[in-house]
N, C-alpha and C positions, 0 to 999 in steps of 0.2 A: 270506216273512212281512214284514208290514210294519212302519214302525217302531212303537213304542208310547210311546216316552218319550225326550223328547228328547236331544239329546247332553251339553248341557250338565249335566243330572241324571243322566248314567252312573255318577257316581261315588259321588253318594250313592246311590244305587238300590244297588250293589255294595256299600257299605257297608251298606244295611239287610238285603239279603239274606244277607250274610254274617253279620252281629249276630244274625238272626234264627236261622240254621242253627246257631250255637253254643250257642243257648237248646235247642234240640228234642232229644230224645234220637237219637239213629241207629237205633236197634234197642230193643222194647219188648219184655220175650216172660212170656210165662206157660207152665208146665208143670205137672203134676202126676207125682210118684213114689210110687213105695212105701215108700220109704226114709225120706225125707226132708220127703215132703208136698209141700205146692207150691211152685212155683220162680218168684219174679218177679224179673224185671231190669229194669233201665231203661240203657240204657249210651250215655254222651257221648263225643263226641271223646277226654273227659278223663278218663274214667273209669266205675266202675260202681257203681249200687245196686244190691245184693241183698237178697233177702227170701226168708230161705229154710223154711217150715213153722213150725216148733217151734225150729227153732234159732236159740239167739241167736250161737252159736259161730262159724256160718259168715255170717249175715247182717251187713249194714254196706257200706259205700264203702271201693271198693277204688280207686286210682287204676290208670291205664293199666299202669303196669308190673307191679305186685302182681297184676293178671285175669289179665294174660298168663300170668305164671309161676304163678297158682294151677289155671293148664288145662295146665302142661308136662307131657306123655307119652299126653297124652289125644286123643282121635280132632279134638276142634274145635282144637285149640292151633293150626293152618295158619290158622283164620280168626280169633282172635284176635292173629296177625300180622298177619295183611292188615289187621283192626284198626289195628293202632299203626300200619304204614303210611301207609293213609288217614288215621290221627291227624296224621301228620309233612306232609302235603301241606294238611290242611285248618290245620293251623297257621301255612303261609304264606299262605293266605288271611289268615286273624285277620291278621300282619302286615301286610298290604295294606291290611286296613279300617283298624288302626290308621293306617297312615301316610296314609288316607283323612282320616282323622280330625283329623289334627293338620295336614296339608299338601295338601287334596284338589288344588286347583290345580297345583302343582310337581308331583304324581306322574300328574297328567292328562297333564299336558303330554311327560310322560316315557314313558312307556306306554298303550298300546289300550288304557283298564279294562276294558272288556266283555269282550277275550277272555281277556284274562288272568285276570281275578276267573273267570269264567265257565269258564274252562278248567280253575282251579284246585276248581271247586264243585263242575264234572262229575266231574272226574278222584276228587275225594273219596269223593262220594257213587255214585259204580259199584263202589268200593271198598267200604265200607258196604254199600251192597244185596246186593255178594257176598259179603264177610263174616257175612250176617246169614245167606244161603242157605246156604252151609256149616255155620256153627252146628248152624240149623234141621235139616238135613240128616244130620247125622252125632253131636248132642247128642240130649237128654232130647227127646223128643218131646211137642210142645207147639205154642202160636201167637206166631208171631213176625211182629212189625209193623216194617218198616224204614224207620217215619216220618222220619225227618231225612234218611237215605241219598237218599229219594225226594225230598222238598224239595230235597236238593243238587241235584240233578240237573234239578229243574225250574228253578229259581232259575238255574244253571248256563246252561241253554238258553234262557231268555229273556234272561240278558245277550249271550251270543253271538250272539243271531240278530237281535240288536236295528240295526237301520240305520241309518247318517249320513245328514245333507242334511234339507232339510227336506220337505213334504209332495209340493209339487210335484216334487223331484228323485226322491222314493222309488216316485209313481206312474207317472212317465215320466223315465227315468234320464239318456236319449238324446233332448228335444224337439228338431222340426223347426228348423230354422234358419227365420226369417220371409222370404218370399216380395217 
């Protein structure tokens, strides 16, 4: 792959990606029950909306640790782990953007950003995508969307795959020595 955006904008590219994946929810989902009525979620890094039928009881923002423990002893509580998990990994991204932010130069110069940000994006968001197939999988049967997990991932692979040098080095890495 070739490069797509220069070196010197790696880091802000890694900061917007990053900004951007903490806005999107990881996992969207709708179900419907009999119990309960319908079941919508929206769940961030940071936490979750619920919406749940008729209930105002259960419905509201829960943070990360309250979703967890209000699925302990239930078939998904393994992917609301792997949840918080991927929450603790994509939280060192956010720190990266941050210090993106306040010191992009100094922490260039200290660290690859593409593979790092990028490693920390993928690493998140496979996380996410699986935590959302186990949910899906073993929860309330319904449609689950693992829009942010997906973006990590893509976000994730375009930093890493992205190339140094410039035009001429990226399409001929090796030119002939002149004759």
């Amino acid at each position: 792959m070739s490069r797509w955006v220069n070196h010197e904008y790696e880091g802000t590219i890694a900061f917007l990606f990053i900004a951007i994946s903490t806005l999107i929810p990881w996992n969207i989902s709708t179900a419907a029950t009999n119990i309960a009525g319908q079941v919508t979620t929206g769940q961030w890094w940071f936490g979750q909306l619920l919406q749940v039928g008729g209930s105002s009881e259960l419905s509201g923002f829960y943070h990360l640790v309250q979703a967890i423990q209000l699925q302990e002893g239930t078939a998904v509580y393994p992917g609301y782990v792997l949840w918080g998990i991927s929450s603790v990994i994509f939280a060192a991204a956010i720190g990266l953007a941050f210090a993106l932010f306040v010191r992009e130069e100094a922490v260039v110069e200290r660290m690859p950003v593409r593979y790092v940000a990028g490693g920390l994006l993928i690493a998140s968001g496979i996380g996410f995508v699986a935590a959302s197939i186990w949910i899906s999988t073993r929860g309330i049967p319904g449609t689950y969307v693992p829009v942010g997990g997906a973006f990590q991932v893509l976000f994730g692979l375009l930093l890493a795959t992205n190339r140094y040098g410039t035009d001429a080095e990226v399409v001929n890495p090796n030119p002939e020595p002149d004759a």
